[in-house]
PAZAPA-4460 file (N, C-alpha, C; in steps of 0.05 Angstrom, whole numbers, plus 32768, in hexadecimal, padded with zeros to 4 digits):
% residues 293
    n_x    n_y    n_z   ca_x   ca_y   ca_z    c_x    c_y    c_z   seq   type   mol
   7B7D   7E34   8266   7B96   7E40   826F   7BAC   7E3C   825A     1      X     A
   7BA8   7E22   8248   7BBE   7E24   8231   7BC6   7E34   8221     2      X     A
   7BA7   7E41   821C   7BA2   7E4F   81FD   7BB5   7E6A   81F8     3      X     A
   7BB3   7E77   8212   7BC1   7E8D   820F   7BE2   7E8B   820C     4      X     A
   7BF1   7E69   821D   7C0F   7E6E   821A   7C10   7E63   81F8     5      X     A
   7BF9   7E59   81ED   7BF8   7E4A   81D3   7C01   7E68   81BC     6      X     A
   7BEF   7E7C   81C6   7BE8   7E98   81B2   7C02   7EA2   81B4     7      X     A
   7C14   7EA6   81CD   7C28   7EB1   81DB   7C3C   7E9D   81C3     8      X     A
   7C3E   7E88   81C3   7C54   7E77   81BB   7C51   7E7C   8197     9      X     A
   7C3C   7E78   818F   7C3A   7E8D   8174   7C40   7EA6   816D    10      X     A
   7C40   7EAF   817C   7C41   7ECC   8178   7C60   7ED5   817D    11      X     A
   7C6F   7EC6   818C   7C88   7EC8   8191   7C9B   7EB5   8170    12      X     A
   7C93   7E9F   816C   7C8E   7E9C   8148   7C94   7EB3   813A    13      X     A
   7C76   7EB7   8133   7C7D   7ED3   8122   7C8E   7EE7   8123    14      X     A
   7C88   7EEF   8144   7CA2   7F04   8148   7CC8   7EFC   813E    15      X     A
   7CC4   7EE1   8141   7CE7   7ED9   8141   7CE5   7ED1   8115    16      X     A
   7CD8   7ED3   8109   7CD5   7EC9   80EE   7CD3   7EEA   80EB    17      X     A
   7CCB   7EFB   80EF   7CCE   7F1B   80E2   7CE1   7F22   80F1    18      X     A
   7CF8   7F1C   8103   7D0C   7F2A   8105   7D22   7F17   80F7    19      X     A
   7D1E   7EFE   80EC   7D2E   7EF4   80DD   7D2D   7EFC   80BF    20      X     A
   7D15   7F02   80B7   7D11   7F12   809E   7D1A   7F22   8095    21      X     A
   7D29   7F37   80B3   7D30   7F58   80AE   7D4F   7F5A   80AB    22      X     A
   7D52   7F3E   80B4   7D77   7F3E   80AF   7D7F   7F40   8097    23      X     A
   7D91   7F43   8091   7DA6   7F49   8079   7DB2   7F36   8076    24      X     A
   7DAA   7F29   805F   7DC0   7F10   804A   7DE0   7F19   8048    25      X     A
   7DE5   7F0C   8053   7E07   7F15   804B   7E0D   7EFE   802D    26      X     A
   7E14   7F11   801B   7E1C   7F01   8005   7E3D   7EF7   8007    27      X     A
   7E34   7EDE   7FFC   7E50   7ED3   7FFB   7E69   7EDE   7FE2    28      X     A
   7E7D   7EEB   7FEB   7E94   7EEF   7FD1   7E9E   7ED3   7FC5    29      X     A
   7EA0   7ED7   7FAD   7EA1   7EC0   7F8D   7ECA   7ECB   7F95    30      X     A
   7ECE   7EB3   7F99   7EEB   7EB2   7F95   7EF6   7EB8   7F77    31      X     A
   7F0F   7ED0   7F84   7F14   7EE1   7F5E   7F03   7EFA   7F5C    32      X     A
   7EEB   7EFE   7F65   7EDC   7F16   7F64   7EEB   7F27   7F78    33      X     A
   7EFB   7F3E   7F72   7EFE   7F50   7F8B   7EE5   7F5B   7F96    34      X     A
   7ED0   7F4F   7FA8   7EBE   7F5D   7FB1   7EC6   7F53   7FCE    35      X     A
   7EB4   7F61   7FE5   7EAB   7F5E   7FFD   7E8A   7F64   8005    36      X     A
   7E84   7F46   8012   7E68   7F44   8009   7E4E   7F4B   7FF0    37      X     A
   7E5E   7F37   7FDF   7E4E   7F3D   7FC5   7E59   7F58   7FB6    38      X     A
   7E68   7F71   7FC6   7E67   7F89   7FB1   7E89   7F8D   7FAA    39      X     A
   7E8C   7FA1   7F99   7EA2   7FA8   7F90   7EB0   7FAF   7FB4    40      X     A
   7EC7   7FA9   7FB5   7EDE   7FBE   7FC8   7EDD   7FD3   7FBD    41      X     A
   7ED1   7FE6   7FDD   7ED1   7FFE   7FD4   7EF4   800B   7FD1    42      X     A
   7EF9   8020   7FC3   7F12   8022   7FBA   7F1D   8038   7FCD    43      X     A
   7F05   8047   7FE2   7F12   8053   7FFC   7F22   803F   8012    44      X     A
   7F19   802A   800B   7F27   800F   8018   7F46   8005   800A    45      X     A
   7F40   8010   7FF8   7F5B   8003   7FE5   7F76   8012   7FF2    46      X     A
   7F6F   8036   7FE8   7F76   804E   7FF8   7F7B   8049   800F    47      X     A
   7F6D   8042   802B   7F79   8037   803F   7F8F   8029   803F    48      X     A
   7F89   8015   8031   7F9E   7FFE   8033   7FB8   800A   8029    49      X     A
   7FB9   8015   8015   7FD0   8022   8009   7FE4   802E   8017    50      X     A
   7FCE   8048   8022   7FD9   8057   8043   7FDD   8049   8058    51      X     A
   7FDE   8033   8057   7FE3   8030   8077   7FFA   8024   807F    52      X     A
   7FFA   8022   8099   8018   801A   80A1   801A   7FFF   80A8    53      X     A
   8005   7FF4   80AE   8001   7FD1   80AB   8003   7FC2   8098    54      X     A
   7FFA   7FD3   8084   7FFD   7FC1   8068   7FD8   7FAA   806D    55      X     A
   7FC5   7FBA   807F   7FAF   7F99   8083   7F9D   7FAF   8088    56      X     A
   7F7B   7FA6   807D   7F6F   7FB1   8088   7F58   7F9F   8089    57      X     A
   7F4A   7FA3   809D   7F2A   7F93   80A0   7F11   7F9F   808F    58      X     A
   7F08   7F97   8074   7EFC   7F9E   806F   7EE2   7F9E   8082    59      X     A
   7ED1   7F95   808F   7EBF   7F8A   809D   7EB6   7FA3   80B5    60      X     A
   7ECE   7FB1   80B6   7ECD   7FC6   80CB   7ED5   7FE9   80BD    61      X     A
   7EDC   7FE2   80A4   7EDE   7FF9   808E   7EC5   800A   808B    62      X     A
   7ECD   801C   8091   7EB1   8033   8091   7EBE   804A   8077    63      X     A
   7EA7   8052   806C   7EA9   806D   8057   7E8B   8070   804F    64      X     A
   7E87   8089   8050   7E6E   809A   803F   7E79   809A   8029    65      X     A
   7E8B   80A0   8015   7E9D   809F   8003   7E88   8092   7FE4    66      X     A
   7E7D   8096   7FD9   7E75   8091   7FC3   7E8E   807A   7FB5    67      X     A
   7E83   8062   7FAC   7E8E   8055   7F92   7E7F   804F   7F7F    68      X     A
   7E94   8058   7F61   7E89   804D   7F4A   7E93   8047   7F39    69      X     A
   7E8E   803C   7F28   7EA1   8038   7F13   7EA4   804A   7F00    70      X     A
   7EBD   8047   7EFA   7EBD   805D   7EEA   7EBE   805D   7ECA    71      X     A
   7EAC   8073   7EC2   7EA5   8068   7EAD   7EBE   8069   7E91    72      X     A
   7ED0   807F   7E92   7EE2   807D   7E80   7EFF   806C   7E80    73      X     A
   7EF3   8056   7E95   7F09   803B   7EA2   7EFB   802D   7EA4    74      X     A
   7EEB   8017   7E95   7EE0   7FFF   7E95   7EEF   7FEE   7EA5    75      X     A
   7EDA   7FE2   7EBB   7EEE   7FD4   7ED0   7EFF   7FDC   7EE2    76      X     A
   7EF8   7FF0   7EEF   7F08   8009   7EFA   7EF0   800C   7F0B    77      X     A
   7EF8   801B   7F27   7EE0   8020   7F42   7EF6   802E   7F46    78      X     A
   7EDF   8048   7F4A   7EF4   806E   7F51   7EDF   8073   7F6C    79      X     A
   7EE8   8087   7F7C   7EDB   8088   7F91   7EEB   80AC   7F8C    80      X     A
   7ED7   80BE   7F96   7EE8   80E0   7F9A   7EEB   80E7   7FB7    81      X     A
   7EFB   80F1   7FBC   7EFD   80FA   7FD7   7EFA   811D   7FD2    82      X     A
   7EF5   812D   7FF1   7EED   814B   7FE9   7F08   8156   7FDE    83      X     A
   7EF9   816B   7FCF   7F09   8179   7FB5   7F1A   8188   7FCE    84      X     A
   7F2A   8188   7FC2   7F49   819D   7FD3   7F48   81BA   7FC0    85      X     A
   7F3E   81D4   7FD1   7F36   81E9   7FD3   7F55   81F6   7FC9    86      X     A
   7F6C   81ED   7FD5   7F80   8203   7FDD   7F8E   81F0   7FBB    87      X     A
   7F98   81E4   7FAB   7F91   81D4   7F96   7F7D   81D6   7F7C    88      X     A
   7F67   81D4   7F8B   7F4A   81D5   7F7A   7F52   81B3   7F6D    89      X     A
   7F5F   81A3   7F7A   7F5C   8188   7F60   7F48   817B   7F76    90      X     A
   7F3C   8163   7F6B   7F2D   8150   7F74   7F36   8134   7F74    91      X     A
   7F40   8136   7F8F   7F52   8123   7F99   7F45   8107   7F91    92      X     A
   7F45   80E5   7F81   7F36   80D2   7F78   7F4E   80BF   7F81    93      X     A
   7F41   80A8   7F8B   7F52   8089   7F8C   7F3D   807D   7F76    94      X     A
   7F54   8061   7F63   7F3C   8057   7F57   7F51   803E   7F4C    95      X     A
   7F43   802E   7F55   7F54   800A   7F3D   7F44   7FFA   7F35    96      X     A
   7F5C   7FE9   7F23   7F4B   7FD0   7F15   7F5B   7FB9   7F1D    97      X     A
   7F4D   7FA6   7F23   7F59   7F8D   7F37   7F54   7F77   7F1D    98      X     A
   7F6C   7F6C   7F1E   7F6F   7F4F   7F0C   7F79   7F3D   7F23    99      X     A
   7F6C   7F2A   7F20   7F69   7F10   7F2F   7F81   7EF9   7F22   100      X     A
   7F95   7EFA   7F3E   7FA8   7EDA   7F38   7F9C   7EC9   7F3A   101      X     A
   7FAD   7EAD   7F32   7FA3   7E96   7F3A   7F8E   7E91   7F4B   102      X     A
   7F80   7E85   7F4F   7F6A   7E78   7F69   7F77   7E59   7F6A   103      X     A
   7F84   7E58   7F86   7F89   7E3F   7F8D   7F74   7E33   7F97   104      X     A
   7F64   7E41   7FB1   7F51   7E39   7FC5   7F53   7E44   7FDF   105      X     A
   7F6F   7E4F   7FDE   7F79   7E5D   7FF7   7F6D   7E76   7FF2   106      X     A
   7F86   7E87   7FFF   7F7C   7EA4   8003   7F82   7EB1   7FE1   107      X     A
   7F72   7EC4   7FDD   7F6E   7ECC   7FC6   7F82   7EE8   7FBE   108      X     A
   7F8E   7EE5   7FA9   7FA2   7EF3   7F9B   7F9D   7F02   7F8A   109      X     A
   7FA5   7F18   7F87   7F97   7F34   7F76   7FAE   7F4E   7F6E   110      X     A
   7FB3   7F53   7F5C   7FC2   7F61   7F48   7FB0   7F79   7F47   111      X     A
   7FB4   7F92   7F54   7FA4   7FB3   7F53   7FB5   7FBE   7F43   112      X     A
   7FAD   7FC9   7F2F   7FAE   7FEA   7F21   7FA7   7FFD   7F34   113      X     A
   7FB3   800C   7F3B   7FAA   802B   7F43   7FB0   8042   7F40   114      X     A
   7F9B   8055   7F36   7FA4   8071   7F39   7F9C   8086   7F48   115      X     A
   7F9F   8099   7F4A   7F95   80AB   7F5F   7F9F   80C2   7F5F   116      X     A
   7F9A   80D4   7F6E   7FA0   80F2   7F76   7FA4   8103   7F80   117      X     A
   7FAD   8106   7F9D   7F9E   810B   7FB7   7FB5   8129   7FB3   118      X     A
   7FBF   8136   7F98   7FBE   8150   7F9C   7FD8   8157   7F87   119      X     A
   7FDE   8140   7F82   7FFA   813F   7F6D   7FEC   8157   7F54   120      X     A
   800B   8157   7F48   7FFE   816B   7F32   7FFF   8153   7F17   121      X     A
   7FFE   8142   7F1C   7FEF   812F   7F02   7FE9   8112   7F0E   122      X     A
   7FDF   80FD   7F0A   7FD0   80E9   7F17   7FEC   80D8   7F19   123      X     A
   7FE4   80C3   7F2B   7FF9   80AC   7F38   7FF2   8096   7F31   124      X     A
   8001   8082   7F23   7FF7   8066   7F1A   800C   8054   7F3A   125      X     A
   8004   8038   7F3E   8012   8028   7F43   8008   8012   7F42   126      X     A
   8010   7FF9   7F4A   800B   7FD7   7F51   800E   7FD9   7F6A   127      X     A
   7FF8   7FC5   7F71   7FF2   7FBD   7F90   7FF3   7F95   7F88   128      X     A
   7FFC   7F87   7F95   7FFB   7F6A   7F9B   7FEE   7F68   7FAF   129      X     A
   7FD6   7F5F   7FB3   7FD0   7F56   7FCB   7FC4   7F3A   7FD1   130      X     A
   7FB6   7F37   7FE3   7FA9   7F1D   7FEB   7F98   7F24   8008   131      X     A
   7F7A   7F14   7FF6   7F63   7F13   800C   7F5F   7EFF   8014   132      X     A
   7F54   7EFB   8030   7F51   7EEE   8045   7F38   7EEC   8052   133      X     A
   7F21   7EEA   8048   7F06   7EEB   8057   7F03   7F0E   8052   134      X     A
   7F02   7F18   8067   7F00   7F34   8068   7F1A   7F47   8073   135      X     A
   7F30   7F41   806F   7F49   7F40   806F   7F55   7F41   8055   136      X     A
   7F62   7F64   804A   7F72   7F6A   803E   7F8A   7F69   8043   137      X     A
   7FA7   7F67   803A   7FC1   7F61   8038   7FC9   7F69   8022   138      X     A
   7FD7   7F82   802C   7FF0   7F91   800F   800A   7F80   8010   139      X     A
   8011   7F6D   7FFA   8022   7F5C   7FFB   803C   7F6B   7FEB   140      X     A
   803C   7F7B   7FDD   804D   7F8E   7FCE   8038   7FA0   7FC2   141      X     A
   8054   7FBB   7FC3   8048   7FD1   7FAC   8065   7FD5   7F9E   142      X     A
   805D   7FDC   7F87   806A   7FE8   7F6D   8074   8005   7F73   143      X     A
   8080   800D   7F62   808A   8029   7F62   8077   8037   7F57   144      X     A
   806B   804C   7F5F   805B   8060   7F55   8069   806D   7F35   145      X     A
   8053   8074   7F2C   805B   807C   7F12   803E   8094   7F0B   146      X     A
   804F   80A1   7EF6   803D   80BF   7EEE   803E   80BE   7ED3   147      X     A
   8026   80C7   7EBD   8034   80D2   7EA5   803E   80BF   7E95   148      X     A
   8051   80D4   7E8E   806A   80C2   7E7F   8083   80B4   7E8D   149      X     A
   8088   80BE   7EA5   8096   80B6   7EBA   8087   809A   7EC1   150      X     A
   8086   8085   7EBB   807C   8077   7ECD   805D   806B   7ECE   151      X     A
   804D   806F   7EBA   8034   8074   7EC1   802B   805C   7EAC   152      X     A
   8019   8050   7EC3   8015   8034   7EBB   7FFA   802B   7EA8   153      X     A
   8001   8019   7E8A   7FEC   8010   7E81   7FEE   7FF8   7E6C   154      X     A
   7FD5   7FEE   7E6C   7FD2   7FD4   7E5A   7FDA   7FBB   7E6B   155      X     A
   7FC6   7FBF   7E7F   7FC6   7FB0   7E98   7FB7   7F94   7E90   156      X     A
   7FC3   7F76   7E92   7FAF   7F63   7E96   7FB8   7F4B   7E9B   157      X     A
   7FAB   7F39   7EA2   7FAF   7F21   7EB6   7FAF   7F05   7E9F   158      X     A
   7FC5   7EF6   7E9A   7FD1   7EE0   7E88   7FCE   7ECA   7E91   159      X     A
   7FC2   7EBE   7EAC   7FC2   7EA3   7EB4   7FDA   7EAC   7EC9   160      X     A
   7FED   7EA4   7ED2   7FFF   7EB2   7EEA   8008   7EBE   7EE5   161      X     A
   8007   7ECF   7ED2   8022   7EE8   7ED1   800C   7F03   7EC8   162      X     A
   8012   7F1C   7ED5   8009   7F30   7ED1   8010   7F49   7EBF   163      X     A
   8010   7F4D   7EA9   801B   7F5F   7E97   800C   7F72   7E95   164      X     A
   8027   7F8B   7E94   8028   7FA5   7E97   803C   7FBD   7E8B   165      X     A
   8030   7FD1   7E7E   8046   7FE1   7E72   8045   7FF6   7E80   166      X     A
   8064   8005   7E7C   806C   8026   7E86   8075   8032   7E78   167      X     A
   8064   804F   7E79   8075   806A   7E64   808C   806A   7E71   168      X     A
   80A0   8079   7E5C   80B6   8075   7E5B   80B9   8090   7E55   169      X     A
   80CE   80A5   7E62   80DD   80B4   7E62   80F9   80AF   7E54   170      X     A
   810B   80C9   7E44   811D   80B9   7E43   8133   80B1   7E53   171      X     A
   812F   80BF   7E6C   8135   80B1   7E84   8137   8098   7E8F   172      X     A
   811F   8092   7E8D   8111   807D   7E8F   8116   8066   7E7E   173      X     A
   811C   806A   7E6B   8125   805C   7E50   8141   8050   7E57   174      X     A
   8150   8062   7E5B   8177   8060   7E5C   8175   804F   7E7F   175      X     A
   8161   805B   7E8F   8163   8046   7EA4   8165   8029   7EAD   176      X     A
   8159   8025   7E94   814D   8005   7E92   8167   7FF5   7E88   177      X     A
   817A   8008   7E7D   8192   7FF2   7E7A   81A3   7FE0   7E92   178      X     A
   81A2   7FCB   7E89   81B3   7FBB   7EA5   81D6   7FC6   7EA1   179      X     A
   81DC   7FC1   7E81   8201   7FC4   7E8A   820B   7FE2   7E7F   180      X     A
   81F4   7FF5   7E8B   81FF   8011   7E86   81F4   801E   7E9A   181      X     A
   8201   802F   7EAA   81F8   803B   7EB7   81FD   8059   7EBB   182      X     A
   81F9   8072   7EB3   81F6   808C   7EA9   81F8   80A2   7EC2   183      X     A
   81E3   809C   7ED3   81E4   80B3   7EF3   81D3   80C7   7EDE   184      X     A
   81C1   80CA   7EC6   81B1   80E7   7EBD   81A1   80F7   7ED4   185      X     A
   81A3   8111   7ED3   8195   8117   7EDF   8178   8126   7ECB   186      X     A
   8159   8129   7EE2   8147   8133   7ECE   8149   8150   7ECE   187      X     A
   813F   8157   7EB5   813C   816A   7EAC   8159   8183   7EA7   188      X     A
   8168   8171   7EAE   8181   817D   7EAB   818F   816C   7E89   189      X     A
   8198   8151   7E9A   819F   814B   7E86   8192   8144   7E63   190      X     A
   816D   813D   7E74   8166   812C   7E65   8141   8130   7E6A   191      X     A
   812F   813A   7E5D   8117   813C   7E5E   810A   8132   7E6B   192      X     A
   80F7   812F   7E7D   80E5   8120   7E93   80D2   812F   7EA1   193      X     A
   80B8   8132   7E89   80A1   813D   7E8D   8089   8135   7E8A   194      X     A
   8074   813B   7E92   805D   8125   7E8F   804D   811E   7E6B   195      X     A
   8064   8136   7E60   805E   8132   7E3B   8077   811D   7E37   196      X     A
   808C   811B   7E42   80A1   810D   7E33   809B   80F3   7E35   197      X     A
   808A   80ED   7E27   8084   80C3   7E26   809B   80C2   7E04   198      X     A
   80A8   80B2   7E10   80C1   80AA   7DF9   80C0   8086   7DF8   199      X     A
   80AB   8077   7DFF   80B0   8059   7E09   809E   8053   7E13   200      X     A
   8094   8036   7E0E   8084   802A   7E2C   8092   800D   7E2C   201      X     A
   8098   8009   7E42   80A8   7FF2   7E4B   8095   7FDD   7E5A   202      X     A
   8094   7FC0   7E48   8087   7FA8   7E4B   8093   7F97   7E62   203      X     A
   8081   7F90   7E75   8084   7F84   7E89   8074   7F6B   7E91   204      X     A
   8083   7F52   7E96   8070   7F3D   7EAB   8079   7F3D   7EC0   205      X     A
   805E   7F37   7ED7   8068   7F29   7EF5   8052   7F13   7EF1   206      X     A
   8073   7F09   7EFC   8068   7EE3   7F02   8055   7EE8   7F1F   207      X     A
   803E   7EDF   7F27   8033   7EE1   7F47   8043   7EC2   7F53   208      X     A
   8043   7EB9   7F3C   804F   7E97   7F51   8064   7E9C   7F4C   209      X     A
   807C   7E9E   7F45   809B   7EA8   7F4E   809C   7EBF   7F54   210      X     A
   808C   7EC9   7F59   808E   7EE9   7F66   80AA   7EFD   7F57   211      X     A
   80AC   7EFA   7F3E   80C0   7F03   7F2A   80AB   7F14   7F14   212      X     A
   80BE   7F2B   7F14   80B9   7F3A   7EFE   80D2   7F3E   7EE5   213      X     A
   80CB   7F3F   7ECF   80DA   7F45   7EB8   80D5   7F57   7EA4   214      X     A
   80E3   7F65   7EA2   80E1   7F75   7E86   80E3   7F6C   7E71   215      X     A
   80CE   7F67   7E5F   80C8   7F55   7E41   80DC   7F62   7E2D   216      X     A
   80CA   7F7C   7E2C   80D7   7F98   7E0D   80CE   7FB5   7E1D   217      X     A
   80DA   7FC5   7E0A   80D0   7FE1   7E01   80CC   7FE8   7DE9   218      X     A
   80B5   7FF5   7DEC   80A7   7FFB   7DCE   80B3   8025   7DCD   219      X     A
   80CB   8022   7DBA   80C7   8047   7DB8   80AE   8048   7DAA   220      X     A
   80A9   8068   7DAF   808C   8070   7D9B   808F   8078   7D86   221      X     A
   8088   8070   7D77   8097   8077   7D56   808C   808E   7D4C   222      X     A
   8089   80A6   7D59   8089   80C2   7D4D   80AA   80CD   7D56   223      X     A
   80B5   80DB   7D43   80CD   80E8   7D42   80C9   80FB   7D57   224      X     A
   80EC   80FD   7D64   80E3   811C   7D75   80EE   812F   7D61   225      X     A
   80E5   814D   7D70   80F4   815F   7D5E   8106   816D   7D73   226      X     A
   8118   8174   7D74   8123   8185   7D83   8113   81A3   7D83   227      X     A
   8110   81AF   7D9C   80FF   81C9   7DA2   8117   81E2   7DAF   228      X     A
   811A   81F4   7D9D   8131   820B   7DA7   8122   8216   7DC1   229      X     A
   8135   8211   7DD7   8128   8225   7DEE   8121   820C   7E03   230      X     A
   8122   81F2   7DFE   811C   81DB   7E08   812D   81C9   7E02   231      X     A
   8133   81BE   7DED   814A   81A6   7DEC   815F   81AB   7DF3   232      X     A
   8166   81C8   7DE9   8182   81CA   7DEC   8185   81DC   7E0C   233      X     A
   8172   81DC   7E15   8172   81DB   7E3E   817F   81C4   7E4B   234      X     A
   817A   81B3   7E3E   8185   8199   7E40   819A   8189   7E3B   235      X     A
   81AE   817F   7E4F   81CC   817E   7E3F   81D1   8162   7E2D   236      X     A
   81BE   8154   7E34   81BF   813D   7E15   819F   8132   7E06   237      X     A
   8191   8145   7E0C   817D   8147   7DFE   8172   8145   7DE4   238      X     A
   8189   815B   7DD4   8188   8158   7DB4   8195   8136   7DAB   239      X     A
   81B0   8135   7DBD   81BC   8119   7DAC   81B5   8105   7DBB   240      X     A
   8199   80FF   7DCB   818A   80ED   7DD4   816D   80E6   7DBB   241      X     A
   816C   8101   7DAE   814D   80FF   7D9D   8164   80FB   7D7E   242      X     A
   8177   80FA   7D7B   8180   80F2   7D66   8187   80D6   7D65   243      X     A
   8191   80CB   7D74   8193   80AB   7D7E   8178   809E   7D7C   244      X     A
   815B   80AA   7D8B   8142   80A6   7D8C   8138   809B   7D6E   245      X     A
   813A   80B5   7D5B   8131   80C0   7D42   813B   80A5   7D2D   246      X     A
   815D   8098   7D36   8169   808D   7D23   8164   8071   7D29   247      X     A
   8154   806F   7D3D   8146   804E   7D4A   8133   804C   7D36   248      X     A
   8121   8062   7D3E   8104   8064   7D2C   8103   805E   7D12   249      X     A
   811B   8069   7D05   811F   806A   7CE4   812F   8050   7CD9   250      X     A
   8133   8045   7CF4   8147   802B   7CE4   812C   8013   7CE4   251      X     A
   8110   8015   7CF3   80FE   800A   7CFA   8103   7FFB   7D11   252      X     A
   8111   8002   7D26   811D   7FF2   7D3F   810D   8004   7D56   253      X     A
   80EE   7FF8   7D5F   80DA   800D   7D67   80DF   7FF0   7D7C   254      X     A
   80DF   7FD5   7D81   80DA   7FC9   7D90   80EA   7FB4   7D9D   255      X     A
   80FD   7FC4   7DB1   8114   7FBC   7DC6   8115   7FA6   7DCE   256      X     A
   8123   7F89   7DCF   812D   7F78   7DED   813B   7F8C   7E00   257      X     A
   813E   7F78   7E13   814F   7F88   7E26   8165   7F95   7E24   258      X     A
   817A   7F7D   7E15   818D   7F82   7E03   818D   7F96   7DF0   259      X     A
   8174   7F9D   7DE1   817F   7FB3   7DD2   8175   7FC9   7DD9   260      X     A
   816C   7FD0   7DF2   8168   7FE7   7E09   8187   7FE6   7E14   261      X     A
   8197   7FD0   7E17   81B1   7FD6   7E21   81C0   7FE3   7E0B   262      X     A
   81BD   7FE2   7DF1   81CD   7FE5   7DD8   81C6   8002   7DDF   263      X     A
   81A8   800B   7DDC   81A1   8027   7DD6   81B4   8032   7DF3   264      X     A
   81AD   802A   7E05   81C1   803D   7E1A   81DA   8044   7E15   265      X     A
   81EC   802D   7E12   8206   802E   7E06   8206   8047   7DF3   266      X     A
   8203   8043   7DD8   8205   8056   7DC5   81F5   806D   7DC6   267      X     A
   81EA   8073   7DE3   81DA   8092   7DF1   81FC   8099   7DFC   268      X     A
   8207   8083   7E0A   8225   8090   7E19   823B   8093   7E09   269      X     A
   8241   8081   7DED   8253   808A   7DE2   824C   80A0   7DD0   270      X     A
   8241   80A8   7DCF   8234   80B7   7DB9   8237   80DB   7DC3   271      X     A
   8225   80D7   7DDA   8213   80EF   7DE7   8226   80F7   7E02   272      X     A
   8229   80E2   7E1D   8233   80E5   7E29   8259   80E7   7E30   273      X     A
   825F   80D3   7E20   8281   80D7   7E20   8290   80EA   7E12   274      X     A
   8278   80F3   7DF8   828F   810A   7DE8   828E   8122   7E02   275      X     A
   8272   812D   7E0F   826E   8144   7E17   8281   813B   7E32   276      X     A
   8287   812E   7E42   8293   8124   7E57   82B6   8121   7E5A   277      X     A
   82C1   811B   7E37   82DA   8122   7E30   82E9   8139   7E3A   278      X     A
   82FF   8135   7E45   8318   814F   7E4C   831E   8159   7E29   279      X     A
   831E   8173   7E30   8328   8182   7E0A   8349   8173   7E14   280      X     A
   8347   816B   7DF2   836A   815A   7DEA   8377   8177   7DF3   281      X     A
   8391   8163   7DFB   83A7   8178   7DFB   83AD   8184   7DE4   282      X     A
   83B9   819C   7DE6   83C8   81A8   7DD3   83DC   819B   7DC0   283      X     A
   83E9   819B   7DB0   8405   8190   7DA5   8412   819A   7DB1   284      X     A
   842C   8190   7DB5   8448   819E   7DBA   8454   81AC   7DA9   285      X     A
   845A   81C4   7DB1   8462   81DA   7D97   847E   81D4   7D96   286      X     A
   848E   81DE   7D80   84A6   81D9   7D77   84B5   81EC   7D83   287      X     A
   84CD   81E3   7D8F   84E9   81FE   7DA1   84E9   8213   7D90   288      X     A
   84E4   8229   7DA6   84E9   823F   7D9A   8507   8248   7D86   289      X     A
   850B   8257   7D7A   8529   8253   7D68   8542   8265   7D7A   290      X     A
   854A   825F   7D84   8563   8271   7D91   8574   8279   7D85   291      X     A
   8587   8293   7D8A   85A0   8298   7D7C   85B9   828F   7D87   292      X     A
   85C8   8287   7D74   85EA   8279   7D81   8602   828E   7D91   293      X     A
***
């Protein structure tokens, strides 16, 4: 009468050792690796997080059919496409590259690049700060979006705590950066701001442990402009913005402090903006007419 609860008690064995077989290893994430379980964060997740109004998302319960890969003309970069927009024709893409802060032991700190598309008529750069938590994302700050030459972010990389990063520069963008001048330009009126007008890229650190950012320099690009009839002079200080530009270049003064980004603004306003902004001088006073006695 044993033998059979003996076969029964084996056989229930085997059964519980092949359904332990069929489970799935959950790999453990290497603190610093942006992954979730062993793989890259998919970057439709990133996209979430971006969009949302919590600022948190659970990776663990994140669903997408969504293809990721890396992309190959961004080493270190994971692009994911979403469906092409018909009424458009562009092909809407999220895609970043994550540099890793400090590792204390706590929750883990991460510096995103991102760009994307979801219909603009040229791509969107920004910075994401965040911090993971087991399977728990946290948007701790975002940056100002940037495009182009407007804004558009590169030469991204991670220093030990501080995160360095440059931006094209408009010359908008340029005269903005002064602290003791301040102008009110408007684009494309006063002053060029197009996704060709890169006039600058402006050097940047953020501290992650003082949570401080600073502007290092600006580098102008040392090709001359030329003034273009039908275009510069659309513009009401355009020409005597690329002559100020032109006379940086030629003196070999291609690479700004802050201070002498304040200098260049200054002599953009005495120069460019105060003559054209001047009341016409008065007249003289003419001499009495001659009367007879």
């Amino acid at each position: 009468m044993k033998k059979p609860r003996t076969i029964a008690f084996i056989c229930a064995l085997a059964l519980f050792g092949a359904v332990s077989a069929c489970k799935t290893t959950v790999t453990e994430d290497v603190p610093g690796d942006f992954t979730f379980r062993g793989r890259a964060i998919h970057p439709a997740a990133v996209s979430a997080l971006y969009r949302s109004s919590t600022g948190q998302i659970d990776l663990a319960t994140f669903k997408t059919d969504l293809e990721a890969r890396q992309w190959e003309d961004q080493p270190g970069w994971w692009v994911t496409d979403f469906e092409e927009n018909l009424a458009s024709q562009r092909s809407p893409f999220f895609a970043y590259a994550a540099f890793t802060g400090p590792v204390t032991g706590g929750a883990e700190i991460y510096v995103l690049s991102i760009t994307f598309n979801a219909g603009e008529t040229a791509d969107v750069d920004n910075l994401l700060l965040l911090q993971k938590s087991g399977s728990w994302l946290g948007l701790i700050r975002a940056w100002n979006e940037g495009s182009a030459c407007d804004g558009g972010i590169l030469a991204q990389r991670m220093d030990g705590e501080n995160f360095l990063y440059s931006r094209e520069l408009t010359p908008i963008d340029l005269l903005d950066l002064a602290l003791d001048v301040r102008l009110g330009l408007n684009a494309h009126e006063d002053l060029e701001a197009t996704s060709e007008s890169c006039f600058a890229a402006a050097n940047y650190v953020y501290s992650l442990t003082q949570d401080r950012e600073d502007l290092v320099s600006v580098r102008l690009y040392d090709e001359p402009v030329t003034d273009e009839k039908g275009r510069t002079d659309r513009l009401r200080y355009q020409s005597c913005f690329n002559r100020i530009f032109n006379a940086y270049l030629a003196e070999g003064k291609t690479a700004l402090s802050p201070k002498d980004v304040d200098e260049f603004a200054k002599r953009f306003r005495d120069e460019c903006v105060k003559p054209a902004a001047a009341p016409p001088a008065a007249p003289p006073p003419s001499a009495p007419a001659p009367f007879d006695k």
